[in-house]
Structure formats: C-alpha cells, structure tokens
C-alpha positions in Angstrom: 0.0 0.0 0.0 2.8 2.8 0.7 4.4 2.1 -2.4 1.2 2.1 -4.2 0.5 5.7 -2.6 4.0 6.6 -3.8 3.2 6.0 -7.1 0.1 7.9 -6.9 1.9 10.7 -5.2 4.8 11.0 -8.0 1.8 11.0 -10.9 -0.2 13.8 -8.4 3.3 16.1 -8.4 3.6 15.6 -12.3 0.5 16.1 -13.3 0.0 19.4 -10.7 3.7 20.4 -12.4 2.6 19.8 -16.0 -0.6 21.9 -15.4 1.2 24.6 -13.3 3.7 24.5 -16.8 0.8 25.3 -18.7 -1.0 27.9 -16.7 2.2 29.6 -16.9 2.6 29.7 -20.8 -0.7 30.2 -21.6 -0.4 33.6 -19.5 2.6 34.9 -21.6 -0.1 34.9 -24.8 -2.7 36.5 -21.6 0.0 38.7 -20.7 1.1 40.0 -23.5 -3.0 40.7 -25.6 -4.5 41.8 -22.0 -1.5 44.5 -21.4 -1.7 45.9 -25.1 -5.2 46.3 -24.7 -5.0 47.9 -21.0 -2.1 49.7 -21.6 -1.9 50.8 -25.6 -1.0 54.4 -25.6 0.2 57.2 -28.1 3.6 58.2 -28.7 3.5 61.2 -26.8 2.4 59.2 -23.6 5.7 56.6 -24.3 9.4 57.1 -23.1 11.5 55.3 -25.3 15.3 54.9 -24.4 17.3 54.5 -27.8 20.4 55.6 -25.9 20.6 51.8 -24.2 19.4 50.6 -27.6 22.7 52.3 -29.5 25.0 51.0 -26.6 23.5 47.7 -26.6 25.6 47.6 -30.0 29.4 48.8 -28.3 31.3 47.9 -25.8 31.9 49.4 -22.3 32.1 53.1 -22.6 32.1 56.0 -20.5 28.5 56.5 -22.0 27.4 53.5 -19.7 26.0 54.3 -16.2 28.8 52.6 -14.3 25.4 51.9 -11.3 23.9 50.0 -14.6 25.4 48.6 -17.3 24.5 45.4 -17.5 21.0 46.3 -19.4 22.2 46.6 -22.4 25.6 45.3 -21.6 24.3 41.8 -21.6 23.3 42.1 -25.5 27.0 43.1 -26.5 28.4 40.0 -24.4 26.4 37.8 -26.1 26.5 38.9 -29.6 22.6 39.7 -29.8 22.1 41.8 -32.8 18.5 43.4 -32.2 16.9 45.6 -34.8 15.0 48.6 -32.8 11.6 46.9 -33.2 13.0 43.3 -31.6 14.6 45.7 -29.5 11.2 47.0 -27.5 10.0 43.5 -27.9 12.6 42.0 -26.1 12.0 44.6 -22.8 8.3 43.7 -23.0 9.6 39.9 -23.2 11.8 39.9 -20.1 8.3 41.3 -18.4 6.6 38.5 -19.4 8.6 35.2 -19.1 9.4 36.5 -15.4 5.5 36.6 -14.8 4.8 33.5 -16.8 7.7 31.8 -14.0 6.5 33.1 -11.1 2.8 32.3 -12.3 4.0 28.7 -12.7 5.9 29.0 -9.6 2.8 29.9 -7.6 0.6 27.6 -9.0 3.1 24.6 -8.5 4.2 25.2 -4.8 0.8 27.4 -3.8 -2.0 26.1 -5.9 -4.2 27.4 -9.1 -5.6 29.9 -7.8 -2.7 31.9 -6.2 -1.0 31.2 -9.3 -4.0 32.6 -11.2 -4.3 35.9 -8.6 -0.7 36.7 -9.4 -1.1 36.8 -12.6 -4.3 39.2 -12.7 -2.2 41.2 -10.2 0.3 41.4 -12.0 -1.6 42.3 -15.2 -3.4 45.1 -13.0 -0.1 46.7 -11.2 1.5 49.8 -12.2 4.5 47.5 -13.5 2.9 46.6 -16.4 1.7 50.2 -17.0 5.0 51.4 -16.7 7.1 48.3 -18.6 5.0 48.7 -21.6 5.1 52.4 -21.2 9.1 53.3 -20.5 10.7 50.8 -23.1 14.5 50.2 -23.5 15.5 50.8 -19.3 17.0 48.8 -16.9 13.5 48.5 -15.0 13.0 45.2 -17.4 16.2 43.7 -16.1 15.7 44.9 -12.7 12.1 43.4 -12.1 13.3 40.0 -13.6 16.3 39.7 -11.0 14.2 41.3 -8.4 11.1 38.2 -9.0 13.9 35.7 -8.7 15.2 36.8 -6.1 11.4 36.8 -4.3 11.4 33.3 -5.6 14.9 32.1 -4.4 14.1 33.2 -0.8 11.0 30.7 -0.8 12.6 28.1 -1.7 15.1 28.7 0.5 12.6 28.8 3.2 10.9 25.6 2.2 14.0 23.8 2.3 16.7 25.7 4.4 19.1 22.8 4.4 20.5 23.2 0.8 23.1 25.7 0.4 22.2 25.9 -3.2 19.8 28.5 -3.0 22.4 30.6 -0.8 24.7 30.6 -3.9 21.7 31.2 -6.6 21.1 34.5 -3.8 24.5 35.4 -3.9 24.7 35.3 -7.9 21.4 36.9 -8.0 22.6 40.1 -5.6 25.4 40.7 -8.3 23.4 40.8 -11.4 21.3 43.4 -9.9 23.8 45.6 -8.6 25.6 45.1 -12.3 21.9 46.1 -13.7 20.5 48.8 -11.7 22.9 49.4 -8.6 21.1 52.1 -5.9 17.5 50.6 -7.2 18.4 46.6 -6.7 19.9 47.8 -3.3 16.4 49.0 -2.1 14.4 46.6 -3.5 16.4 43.6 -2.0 16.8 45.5 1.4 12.5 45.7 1.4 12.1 42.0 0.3 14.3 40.8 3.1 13.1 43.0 5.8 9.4 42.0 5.2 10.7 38.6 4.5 12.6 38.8 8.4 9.1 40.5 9.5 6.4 38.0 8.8 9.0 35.1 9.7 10.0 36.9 12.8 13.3 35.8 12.7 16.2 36.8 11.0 18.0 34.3 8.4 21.9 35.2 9.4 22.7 32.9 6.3 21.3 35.3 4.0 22.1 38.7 5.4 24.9 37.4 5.5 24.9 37.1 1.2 23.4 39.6 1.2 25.9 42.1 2.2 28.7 39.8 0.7 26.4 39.8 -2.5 25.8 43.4 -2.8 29.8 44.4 -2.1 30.6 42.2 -4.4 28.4 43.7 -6.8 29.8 47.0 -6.3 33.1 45.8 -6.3 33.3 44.2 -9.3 31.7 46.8 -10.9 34.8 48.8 -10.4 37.2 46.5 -11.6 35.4 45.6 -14.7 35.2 49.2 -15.4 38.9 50.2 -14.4 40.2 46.9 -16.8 38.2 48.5 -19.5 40.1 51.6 -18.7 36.5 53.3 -19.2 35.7 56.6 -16.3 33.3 55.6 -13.6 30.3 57.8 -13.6 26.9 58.0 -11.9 24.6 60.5 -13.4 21.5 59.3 -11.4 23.1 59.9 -8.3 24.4 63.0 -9.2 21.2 64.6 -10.8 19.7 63.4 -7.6 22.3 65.3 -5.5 22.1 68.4 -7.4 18.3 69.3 -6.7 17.1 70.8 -3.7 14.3 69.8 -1.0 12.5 72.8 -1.9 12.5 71.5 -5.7 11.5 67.8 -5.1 9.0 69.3 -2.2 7.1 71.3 -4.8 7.8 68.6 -8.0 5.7 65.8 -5.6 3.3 68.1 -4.2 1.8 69.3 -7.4 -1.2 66.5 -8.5 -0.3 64.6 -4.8 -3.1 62.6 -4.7 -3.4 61.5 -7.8 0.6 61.2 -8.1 -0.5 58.2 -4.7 -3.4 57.2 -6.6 -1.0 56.3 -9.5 1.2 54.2 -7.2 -1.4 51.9 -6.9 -4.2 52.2 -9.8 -7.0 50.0 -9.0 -5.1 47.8 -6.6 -5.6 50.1 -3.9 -8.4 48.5 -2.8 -6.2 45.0 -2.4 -3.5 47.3 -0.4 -6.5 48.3 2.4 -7.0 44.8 2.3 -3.4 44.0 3.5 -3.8 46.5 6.1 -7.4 45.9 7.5 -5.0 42.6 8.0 -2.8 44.6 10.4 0.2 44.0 7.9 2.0 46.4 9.3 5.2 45.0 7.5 4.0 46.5 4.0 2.9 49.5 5.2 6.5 49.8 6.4 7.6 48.8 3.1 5.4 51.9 1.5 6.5 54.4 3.6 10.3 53.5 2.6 9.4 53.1 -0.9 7.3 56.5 -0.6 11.0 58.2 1.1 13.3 57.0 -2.0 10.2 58.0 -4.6 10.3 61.5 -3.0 13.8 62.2 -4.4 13.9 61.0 -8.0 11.3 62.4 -11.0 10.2 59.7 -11.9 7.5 59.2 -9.4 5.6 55.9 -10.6 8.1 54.2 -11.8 10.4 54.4 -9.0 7.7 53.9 -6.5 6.2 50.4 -8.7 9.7 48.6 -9.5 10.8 49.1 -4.9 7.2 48.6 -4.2 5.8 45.9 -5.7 8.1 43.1 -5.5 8.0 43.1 -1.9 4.4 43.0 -1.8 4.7 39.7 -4.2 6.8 38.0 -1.4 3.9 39.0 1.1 1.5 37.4 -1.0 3.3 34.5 -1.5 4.0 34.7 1.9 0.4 34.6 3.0 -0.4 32.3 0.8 1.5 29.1 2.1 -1.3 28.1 4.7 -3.7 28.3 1.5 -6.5 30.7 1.4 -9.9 30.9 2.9 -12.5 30.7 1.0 -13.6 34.0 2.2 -10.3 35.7 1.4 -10.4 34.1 -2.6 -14.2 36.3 -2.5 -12.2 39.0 -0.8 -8.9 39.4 -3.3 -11.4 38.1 -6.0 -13.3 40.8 -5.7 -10.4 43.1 -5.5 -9.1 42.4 -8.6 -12.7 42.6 -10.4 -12.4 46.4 -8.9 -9.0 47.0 -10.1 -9.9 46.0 -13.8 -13.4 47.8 -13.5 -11.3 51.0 -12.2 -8.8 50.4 -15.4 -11.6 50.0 -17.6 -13.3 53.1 -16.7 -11.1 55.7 -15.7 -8.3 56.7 -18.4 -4.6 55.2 -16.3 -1.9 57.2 -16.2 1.4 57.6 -14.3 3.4 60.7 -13.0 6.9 62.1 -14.3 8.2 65.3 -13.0 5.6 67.4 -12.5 2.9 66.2 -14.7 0.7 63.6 -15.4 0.4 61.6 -18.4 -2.6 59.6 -19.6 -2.6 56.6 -21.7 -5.9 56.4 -23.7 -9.5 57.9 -24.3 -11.0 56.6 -20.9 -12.8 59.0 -18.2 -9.7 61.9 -17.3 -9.9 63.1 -14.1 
C-alpha cells in the first residue's frame, strides 16, 4: 500500500507540475493581448530609451552608467544583434517570461488559484503600466532579478538545508547591482526585511549574502570598469544630488493625490485589504518606498519597480497556509475592482511634474 500511494503521489506532483507549466505559458499569450489592450498608448504618452538601444551595440564606454550597465551590456556579451523593433520586444519579453515563471511558480508550490491571482495582479499593477510604457530601461532587467530573487528566498525557506539557493542569492545580488545598482539595493533590502518580519526571525545565512552579495556587486563593478580603462560615472546619483528639497517638495506636491493614486491604480483597494489585515510589514515597506520615490522624478516608476516586489513575497507569503474561501471572495473581488477602475477611468502615471494619460478613458 505505501508504495502504491508513492506512485500515486509522484503522478499527483507531475500532473500538478505539468498543469502549473501550462497555466504559466498560456499567461505569456494572456499577458502580453491583455496588457496591449489595458495599456496601448500614443507616442506622446511613451518614453523610449534608444540611448541603451545604440550602446546595446558597443562595448563598455564612458556612456554607460557605471550603477547599470548590465542592461544593455548583456546584449554586446552575447553577440545579440536586435533591430530597434525586436529591440522594444525583447523589454516587454523579459516582463513577461518573469510573470509567466512566477505564475507557474505559484501555482506549482501554492495552488491554481494563487497562481491565477498573481497573474491578474500582476496584469493590473502599475508594473505593467509602466514596462509597456518606459521601453529600452534597466526597469526590465531589474524586475526579472528582483522576481527571482522573491522566488529564491522561498525556496530557501521551504527547504533551508540546501546551500544551493544561498549561492543562486548570492549570484542573484550581483546581477542586480551590475543592472540597476542604488535601485536593486532597495528593492532587496524591502524583500528581506518584510521577508525577516512575517517570519519573525532573521536568516543570518542570508544577510549574510546579502551584504557579501551586494559588495561584491559593487566591487566588481569597479574593476570591470577600471580593466576597461572606461571613467566611472553615476549621473543618477548626481542629478539626484544636485536638486534641492524645496524643488523635489514642490515637484511631488503638485497632482499629490493622484501622483498616490498612480502608485497603486486600481489595486488600492487589495492594499486596504493588506492593512485591515494589520500587515503592518507592507505598510513599512510603502512608507520607505514612498521616502526613495520623494527624491527621483520619476514618481511611478520608482515607487512600482521598490514597491511591488516586496508585496509579491507578502503574498506569496500569506499564501503558504492556502487561502480561505472567504479571502479568494475578498482578493477576487479586488481584482474585479482593479480592472473595472482600469476599464473606466483613463490610467496614467506621474513624471516630474505632470501627469500623463494613456488612452480615451474617463480623465480626471
């Protein structure tokens, strides 16, 4: 009898693994029809970077942002020759084989319908707004390191004896401080401290990585740039320097609540949620997000790409007793709301001082 049940549980974990492999291709078709349809915009509402698309075809050069080279770096090591067209498809592609894993993911180790929720949350997040908005930036990179590295940290947690996911971490840490330096920083700090928070402990293992991870980042960084014999430069940081509180203060105070609004789009109503839950964790997270967003321009983006991936580990997180059937009505119904709100009002995200609107919906 136990080796019969055996058997039956090797064919469950197959056929639950095969599924969870389909639910997560099928949504990269989803994904991709469901965002141009949510998300199409004119020209005048796009950023387009063809400055990364140019250096994606040179080597390291002082025109590189020595805090992230690695998008487009990563095309010149490996000989990828993109026209400008397969160039904006390839950002929007990173975006959605990233969701399609952690979809899968979810589904596999959660169940269907976390798998499924993720998905629609993602679909309905400013990230996608944004990703399909601002083409050709490191965000794309960025977000894909910064999912794995959400993902890497629960599997560490289901299985904390295997130093493999330690090393995966650690490898992980360096990518994103080669992609998007100050940015990666943040966004790994967040995950782990609401990672530490809703565990109530703190894994020394991986603090441990990473701070070795990140200084390693950094410090190859250096070197690779000093071999090249190419000057080390950070324009972000020094832009950022430059401007005064008075200047950010009235930037961020013009269109304020819409500018918060815009942080969230229709999953606002999922955030109460969280915090009618007394997560106190990702309200912590917010408010540190909300501190770094202060002092950059570009408002939604900066806020989405530190905000967001924290709040995936919380719902993955949250999701490992399984959920109630009350709380699949609850974050059901919050997602219906999010699309009704994105269906009905025109979406739009915040740069500088202004707004910027994406299609003929209701304007505020």
């Amino acid at each position: 009898m136990k080796a019969l049940d055996s058997i039956r549980e090797i064919f469950s974990k197959r056929k639950k693994l095969i599924l969870s492999l389909l639910i997560g291709l099928v949504s990269i078709f989803f994904l991709k029809e469901a965002s141009y349809f949510l998300y199409k915009s004119p020209p005048e509402s796009q950023v387009i970077n063809s400055e990364f698309y140019s250096l994606s075809k040179s080597d390291l050069s002082k025109e590189y942002d020595s805090d992230s080279f690695l998008f487009p770096y990563h095309l010149r090591i490996f000989k990828i020759d993109l026209s400008p067209e397969d160039f904006k498809r390839y950002c929007k592609f990173l975006l959605y084989i990233i969701s399609a894993i952690l979809i899968a993911y979810a589904s596999y180790f959660r169940n269907i319908f976390t798998g499924i929720f993720i998905g629609f949350f993602l679909l309905l997040s400013p990230i996608y707004l944004i990703q399909n908005n601002w083409i050709g930036f490191a965000d794309h990179l960025t977000f894909f390191w910064s999912v794995l590295l959400v993902l890497f940290l629960d599997l560490r947690d289901r299985d904390p004896g295997k130093k493999i996911y330690l090393y995966v971490l650690f490898v992980l840490l360096i990518l994103g401080s080669w992609t998007h330096f100050y940015q990666f920083l943040i966004i790994s700090f967040l995950v782990l401290f609401l990672h530490f928070w809703e565990k109530k402990e703190i894994d020394r293992d991986i603090l441990k990585v990473f701070l070795l991870g990140i200084f390693a980042g950094r410090v190859s960084s250096y070197l690779l740039f000093f071999l090249h014999g190419v000057e080390w430069n950070e324009r972000r940081l020094n832009t950022a320097q430059s401007l005064g509180f008075a200047r950010w203060y009235s930037m961020h105070t013009k269109h304020l609540l819409l500018t918060l609004l815009s942080f969230w789009n229709g999953l606002l109503f999922l955030f109460l949620e969280n915090l009618t839950r007394k997560k106190i964790s990702i309200l912590l997270v917010c408010f540190g997000a909300l501190f770094i967003t202060f002092f950059t321009a570009d408002s939604t983006r900066v806020f989405s790409h530190l905000f967001y991936p924290a709040w995936l580990s919380l719902w993955l997180i949250r999701s490992q007793q399984g959920f109630s059937n009350r709380e699949k009505r609850i974050l059901s119904g919050g997602l219906i709301l999010a699309l009704t709100y994105l269906l009905i009002f025109e979406p739009f995200y915040k740069w500088g001082r202004d707004l910027f609107y994406l299609g003929p919906r209701i304007s505020f």
